[in-house]
Biopython code that builds the backbone (N, CA, C, O; Angstrom):
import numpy as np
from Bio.PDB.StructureBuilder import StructureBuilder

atoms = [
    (1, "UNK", "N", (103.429, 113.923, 100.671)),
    (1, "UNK", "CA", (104.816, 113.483, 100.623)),
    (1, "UNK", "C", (104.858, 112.014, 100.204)),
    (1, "UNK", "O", (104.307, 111.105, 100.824)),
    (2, "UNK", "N", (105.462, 111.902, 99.256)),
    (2, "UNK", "CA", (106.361, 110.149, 99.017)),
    (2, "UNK", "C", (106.931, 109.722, 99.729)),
    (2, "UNK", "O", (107.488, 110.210, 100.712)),
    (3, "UNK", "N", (106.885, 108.697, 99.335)),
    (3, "UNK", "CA", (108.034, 107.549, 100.285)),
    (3, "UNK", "C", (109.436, 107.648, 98.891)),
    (3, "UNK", "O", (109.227, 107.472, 97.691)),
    (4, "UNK", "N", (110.618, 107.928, 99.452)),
    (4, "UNK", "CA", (111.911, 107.809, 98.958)),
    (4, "UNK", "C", (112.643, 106.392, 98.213)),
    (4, "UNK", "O", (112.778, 105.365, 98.877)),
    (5, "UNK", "N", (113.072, 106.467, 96.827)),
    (5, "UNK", "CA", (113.044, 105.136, 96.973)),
    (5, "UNK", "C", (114.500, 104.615, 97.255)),
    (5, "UNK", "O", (115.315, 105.484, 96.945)),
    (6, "UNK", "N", (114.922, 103.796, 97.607)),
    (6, "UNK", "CA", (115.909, 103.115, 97.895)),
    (6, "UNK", "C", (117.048, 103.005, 97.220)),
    (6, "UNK", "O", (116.749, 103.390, 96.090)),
    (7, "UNK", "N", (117.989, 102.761, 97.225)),
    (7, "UNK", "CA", (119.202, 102.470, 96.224)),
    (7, "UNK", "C", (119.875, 101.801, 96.644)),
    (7, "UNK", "O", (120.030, 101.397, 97.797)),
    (8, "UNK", "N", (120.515, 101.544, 95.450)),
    (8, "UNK", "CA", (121.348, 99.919, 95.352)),
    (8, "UNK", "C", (122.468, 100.172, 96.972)),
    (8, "UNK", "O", (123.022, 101.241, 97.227)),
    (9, "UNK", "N", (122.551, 99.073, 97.738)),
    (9, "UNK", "CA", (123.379, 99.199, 98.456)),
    (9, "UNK", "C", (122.431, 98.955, 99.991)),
    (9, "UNK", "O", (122.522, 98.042, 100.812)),
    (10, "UNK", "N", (121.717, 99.906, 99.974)),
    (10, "UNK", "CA", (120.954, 99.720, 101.130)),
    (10, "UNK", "C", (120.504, 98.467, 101.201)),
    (10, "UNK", "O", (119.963, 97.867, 100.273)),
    (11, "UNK", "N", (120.815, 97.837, 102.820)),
    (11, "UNK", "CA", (120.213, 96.265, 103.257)),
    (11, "UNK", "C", (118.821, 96.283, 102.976)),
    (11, "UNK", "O", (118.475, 95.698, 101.950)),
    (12, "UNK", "N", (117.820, 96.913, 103.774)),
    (12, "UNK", "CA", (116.453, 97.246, 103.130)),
    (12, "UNK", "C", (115.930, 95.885, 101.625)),
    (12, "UNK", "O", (115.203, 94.902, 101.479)),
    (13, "UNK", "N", (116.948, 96.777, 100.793)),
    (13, "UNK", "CA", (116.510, 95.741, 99.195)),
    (13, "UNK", "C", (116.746, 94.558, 99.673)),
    (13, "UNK", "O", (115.864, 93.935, 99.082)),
    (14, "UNK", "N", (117.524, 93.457, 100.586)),
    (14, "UNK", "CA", (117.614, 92.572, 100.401)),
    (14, "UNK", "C", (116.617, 91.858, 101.153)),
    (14, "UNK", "O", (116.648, 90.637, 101.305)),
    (15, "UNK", "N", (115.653, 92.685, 101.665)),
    (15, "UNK", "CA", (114.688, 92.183, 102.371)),
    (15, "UNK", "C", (113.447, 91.102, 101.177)),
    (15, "UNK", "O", (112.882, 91.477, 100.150)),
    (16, "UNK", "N", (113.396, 89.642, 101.917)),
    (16, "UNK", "CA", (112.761, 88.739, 101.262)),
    (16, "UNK", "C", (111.095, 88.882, 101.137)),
    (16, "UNK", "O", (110.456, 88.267, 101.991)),
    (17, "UNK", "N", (110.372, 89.618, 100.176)),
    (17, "UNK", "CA", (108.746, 89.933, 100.541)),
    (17, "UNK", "C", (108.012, 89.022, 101.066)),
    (17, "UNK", "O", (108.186, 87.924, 100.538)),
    (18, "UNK", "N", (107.185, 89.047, 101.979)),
    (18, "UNK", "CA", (105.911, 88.494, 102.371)),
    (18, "UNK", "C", (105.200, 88.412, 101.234)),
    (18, "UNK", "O", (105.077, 89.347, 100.444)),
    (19, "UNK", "N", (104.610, 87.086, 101.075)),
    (19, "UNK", "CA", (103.311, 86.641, 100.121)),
    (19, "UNK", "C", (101.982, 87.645, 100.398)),
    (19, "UNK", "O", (101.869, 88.059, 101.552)),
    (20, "UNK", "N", (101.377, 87.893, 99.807)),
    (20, "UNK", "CA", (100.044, 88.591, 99.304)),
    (20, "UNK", "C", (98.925, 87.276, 100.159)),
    (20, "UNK", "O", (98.924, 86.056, 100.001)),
    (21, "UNK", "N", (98.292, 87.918, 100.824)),
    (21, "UNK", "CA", (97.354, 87.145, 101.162)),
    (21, "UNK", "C", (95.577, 87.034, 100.289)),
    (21, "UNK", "O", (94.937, 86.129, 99.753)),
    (22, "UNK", "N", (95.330, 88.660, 100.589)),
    (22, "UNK", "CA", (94.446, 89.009, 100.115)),
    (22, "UNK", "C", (94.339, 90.514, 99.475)),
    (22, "UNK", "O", (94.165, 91.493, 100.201)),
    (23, "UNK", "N", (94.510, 90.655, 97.399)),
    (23, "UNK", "CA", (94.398, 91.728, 97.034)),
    (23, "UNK", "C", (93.579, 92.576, 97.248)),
    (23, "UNK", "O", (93.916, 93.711, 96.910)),
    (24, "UNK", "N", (92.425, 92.434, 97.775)),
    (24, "UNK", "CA", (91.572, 93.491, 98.430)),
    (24, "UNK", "C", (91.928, 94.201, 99.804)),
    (24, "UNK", "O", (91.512, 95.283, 100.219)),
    (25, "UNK", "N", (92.733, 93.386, 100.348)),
    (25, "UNK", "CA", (93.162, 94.074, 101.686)),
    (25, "UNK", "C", (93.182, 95.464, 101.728)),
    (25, "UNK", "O", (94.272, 95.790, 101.260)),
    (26, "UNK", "N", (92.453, 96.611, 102.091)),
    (26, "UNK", "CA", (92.912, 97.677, 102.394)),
    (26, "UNK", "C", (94.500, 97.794, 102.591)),
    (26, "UNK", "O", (94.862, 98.591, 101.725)),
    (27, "UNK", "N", (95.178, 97.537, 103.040)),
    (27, "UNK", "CA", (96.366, 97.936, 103.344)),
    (27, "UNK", "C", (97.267, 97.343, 102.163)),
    (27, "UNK", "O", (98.206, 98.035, 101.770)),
    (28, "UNK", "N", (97.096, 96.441, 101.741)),
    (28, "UNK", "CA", (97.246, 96.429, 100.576)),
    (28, "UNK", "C", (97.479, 97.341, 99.691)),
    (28, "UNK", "O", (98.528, 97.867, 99.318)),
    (29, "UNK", "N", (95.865, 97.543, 99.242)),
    (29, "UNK", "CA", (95.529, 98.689, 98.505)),
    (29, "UNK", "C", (96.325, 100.209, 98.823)),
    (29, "UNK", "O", (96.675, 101.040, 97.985)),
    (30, "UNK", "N", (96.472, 100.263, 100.225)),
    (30, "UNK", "CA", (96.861, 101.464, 100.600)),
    (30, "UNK", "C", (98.613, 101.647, 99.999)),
    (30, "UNK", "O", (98.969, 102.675, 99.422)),
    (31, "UNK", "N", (99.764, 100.220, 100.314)),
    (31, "UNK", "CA", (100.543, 100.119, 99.766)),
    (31, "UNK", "C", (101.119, 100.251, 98.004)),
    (31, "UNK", "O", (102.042, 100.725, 97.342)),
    (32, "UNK", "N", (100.177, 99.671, 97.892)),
    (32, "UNK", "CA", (99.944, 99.712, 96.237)),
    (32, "UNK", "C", (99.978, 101.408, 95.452)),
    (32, "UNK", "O", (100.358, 101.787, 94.344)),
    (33, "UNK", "N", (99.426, 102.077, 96.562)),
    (33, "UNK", "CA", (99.288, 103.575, 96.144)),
    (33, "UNK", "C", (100.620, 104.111, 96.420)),
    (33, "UNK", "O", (101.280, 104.797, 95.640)),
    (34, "UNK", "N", (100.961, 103.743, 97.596)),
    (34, "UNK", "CA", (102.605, 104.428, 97.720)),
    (34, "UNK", "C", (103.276, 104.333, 96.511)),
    (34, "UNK", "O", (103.483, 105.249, 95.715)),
    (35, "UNK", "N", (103.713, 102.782, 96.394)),
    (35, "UNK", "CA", (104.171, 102.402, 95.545)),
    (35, "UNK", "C", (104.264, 103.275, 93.827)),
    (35, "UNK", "O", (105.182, 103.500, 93.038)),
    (36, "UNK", "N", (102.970, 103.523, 93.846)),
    (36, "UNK", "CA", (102.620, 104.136, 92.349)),
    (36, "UNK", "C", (103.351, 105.895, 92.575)),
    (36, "UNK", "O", (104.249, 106.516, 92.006)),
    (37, "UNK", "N", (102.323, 106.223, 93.798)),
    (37, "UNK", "CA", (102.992, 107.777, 94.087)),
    (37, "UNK", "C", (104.384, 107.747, 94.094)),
    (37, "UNK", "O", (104.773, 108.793, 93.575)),
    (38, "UNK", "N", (105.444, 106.956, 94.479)),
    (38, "UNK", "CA", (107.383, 107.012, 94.565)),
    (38, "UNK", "C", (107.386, 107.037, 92.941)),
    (38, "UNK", "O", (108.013, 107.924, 92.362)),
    (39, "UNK", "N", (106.895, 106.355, 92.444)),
    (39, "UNK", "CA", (107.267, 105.650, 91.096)),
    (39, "UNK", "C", (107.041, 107.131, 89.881)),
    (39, "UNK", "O", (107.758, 107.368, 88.909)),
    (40, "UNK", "N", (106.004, 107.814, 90.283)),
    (40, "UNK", "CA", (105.627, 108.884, 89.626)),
    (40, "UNK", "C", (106.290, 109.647, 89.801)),
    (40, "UNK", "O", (106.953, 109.917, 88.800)),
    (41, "UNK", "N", (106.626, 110.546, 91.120)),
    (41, "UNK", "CA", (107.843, 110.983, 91.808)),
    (41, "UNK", "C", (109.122, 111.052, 90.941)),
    (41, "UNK", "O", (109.628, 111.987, 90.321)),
    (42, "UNK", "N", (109.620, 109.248, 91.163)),
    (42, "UNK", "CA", (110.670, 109.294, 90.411)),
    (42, "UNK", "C", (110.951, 109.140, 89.057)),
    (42, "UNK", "O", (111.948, 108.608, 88.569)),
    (43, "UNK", "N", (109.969, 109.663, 88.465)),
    (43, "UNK", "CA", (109.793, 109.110, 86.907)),
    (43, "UNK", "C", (110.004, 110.650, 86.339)),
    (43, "UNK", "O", (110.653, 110.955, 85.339)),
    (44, "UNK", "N", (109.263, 111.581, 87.265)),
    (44, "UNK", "CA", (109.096, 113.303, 87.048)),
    (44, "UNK", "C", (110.371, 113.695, 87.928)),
    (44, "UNK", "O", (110.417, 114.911, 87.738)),
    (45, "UNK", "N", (111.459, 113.374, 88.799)),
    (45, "UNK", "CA", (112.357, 113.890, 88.672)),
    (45, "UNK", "C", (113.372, 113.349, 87.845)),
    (45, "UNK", "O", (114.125, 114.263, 87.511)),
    (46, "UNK", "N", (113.720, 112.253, 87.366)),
    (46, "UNK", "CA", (114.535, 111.551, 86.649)),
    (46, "UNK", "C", (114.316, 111.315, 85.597)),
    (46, "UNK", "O", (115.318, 111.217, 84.888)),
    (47, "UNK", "N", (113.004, 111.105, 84.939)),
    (47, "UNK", "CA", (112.822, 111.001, 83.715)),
    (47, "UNK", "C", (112.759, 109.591, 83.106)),
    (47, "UNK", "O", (112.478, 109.212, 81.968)),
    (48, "UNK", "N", (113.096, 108.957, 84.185)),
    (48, "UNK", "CA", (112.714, 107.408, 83.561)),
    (48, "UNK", "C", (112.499, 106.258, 84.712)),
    (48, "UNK", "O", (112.734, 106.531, 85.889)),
    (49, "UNK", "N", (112.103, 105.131, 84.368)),
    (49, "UNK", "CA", (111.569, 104.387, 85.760)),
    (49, "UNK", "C", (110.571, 103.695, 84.968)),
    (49, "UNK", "O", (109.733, 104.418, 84.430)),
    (50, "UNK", "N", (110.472, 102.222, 84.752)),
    (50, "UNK", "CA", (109.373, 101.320, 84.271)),
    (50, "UNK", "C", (108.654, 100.957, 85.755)),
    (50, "UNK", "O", (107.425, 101.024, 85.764)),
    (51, "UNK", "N", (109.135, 100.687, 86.647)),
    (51, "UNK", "CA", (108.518, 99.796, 87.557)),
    (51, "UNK", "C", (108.810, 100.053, 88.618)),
    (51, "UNK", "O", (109.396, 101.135, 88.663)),
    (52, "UNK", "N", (108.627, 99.315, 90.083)),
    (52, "UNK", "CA", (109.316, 99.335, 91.282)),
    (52, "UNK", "C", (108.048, 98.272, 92.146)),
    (52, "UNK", "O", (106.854, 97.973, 92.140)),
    (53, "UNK", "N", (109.348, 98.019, 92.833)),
    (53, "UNK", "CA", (109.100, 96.706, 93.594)),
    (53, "UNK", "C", (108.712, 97.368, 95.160)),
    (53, "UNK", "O", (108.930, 98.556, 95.398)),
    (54, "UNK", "N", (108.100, 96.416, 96.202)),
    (54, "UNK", "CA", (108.040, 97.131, 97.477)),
    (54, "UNK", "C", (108.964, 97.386, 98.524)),
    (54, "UNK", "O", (108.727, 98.030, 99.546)),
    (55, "UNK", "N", (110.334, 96.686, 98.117)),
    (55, "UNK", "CA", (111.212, 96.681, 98.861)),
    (55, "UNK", "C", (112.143, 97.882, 98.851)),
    (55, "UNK", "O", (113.000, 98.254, 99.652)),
    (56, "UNK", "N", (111.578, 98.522, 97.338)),
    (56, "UNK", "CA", (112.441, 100.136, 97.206)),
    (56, "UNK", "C", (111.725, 100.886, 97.827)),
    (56, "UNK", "O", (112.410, 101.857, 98.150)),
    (57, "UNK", "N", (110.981, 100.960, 98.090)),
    (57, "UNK", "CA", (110.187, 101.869, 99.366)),
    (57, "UNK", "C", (110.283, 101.694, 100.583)),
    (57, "UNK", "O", (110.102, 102.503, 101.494)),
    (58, "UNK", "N", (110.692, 100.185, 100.630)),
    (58, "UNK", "CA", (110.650, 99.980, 102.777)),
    (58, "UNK", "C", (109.252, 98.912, 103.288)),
    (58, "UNK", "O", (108.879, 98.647, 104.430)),
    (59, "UNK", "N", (108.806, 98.547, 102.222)),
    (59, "UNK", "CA", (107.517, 98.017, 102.338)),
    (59, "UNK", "C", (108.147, 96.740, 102.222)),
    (59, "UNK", "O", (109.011, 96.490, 101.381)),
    (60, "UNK", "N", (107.645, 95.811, 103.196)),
    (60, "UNK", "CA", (108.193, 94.055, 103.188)),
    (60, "UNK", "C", (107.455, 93.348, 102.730)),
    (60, "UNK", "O", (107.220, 92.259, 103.253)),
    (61, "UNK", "N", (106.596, 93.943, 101.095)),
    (61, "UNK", "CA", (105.291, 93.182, 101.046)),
    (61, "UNK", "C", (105.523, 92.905, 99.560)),
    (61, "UNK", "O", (106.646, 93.253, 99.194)),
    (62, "UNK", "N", (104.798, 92.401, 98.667)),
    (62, "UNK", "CA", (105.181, 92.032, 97.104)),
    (62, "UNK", "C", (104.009, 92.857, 96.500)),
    (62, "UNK", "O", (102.886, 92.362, 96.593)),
    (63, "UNK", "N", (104.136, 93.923, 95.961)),
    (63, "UNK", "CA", (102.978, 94.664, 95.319)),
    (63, "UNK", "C", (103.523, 95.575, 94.555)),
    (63, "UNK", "O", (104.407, 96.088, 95.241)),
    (64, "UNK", "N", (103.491, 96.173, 93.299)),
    (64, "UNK", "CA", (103.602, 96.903, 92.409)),
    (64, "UNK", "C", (102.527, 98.158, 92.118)),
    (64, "UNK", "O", (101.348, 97.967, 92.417)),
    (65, "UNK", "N", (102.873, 99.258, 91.619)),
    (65, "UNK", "CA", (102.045, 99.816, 90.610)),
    (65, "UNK", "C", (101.067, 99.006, 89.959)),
    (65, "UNK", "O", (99.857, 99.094, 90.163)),
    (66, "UNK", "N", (101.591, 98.255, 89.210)),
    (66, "UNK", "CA", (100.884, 97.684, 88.274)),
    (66, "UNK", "C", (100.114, 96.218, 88.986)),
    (66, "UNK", "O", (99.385, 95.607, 88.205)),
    (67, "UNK", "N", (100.212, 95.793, 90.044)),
    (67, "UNK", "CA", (99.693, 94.874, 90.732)),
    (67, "UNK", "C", (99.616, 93.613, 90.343)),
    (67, "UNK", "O", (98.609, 92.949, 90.095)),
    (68, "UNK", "N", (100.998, 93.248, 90.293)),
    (68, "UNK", "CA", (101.770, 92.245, 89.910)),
    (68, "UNK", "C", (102.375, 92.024, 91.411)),
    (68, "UNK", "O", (103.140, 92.713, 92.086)),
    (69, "UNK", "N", (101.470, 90.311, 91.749)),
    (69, "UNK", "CA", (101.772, 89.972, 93.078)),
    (69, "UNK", "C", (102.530, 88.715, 93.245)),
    (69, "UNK", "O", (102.032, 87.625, 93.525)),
    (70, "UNK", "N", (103.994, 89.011, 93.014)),
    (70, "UNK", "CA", (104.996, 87.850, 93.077)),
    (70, "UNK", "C", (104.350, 86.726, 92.296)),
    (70, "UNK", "O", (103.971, 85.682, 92.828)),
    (71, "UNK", "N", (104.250, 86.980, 91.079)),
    (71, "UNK", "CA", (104.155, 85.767, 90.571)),
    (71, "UNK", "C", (105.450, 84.558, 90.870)),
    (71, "UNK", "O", (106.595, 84.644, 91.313)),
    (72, "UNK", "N", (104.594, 83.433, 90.376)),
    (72, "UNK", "CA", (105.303, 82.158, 90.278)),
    (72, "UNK", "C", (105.719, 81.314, 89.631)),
    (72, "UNK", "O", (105.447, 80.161, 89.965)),
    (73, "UNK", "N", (106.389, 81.508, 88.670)),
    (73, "UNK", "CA", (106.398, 81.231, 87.368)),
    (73, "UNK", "C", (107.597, 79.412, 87.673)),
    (73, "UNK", "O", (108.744, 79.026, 87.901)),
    (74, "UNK", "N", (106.438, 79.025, 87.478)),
    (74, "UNK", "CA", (107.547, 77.534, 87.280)),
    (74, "UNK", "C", (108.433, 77.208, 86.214)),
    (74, "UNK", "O", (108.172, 77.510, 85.050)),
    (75, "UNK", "N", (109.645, 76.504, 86.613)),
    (75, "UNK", "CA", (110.691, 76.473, 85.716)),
    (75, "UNK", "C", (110.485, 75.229, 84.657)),
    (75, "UNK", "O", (110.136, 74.085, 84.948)),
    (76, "UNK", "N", (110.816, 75.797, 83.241)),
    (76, "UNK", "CA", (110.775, 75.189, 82.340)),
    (76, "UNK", "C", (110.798, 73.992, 82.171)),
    (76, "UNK", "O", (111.013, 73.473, 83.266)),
    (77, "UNK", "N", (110.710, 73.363, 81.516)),
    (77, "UNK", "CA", (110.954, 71.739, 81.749)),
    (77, "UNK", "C", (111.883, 71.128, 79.958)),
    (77, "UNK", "O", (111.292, 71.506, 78.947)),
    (78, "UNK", "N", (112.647, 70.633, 79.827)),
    (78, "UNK", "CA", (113.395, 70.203, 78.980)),
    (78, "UNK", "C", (112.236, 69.403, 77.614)),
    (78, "UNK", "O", (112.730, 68.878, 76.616)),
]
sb = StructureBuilder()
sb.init_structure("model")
sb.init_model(0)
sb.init_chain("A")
sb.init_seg("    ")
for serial, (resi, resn, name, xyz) in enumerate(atoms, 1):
    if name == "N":
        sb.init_residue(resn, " ", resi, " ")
    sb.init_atom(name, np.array(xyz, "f"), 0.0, 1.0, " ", f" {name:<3s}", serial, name[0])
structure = sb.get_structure()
């Protein structure tokens, strides 16, 4: 079974992620798989879906499918 993913509206999404400590973390890792399994899920019932974040699952953590861990992208400079 998957984890369900979320939709617009639910408080849940507005939950602020916890930083990544360590990508090897087992639990981590273990999250990271959810993540991919919802995403597949919803890609094969809907038919479309690039990505998903951890907060559409219920997970308070910053991890992707693709394991993209909150980057930090500093703002431009003039």
């Amino acid at each position: 079974m998957t984890d369900r993913v979320l939709v617009l509206g639910d408080p849940r999404l507005r939950v602020v992620c916890k930083p990544i400590q360590d990508v090897a973390d087992p639990d981590f890792r273990r999250e990271n798989a959810r993540l991919k399994a919802a995403l597949d899920v919803f890609r094969a019932e809907r038919g479309l879906g690039r990505g998903i974040a951890a907060p559409q699952i219920g997970i308070p953590g910053a991890s992707s499918p693709s394991t993209w861990v909150r980057a930090r992208i500093p703002p431009s400079t003039p």
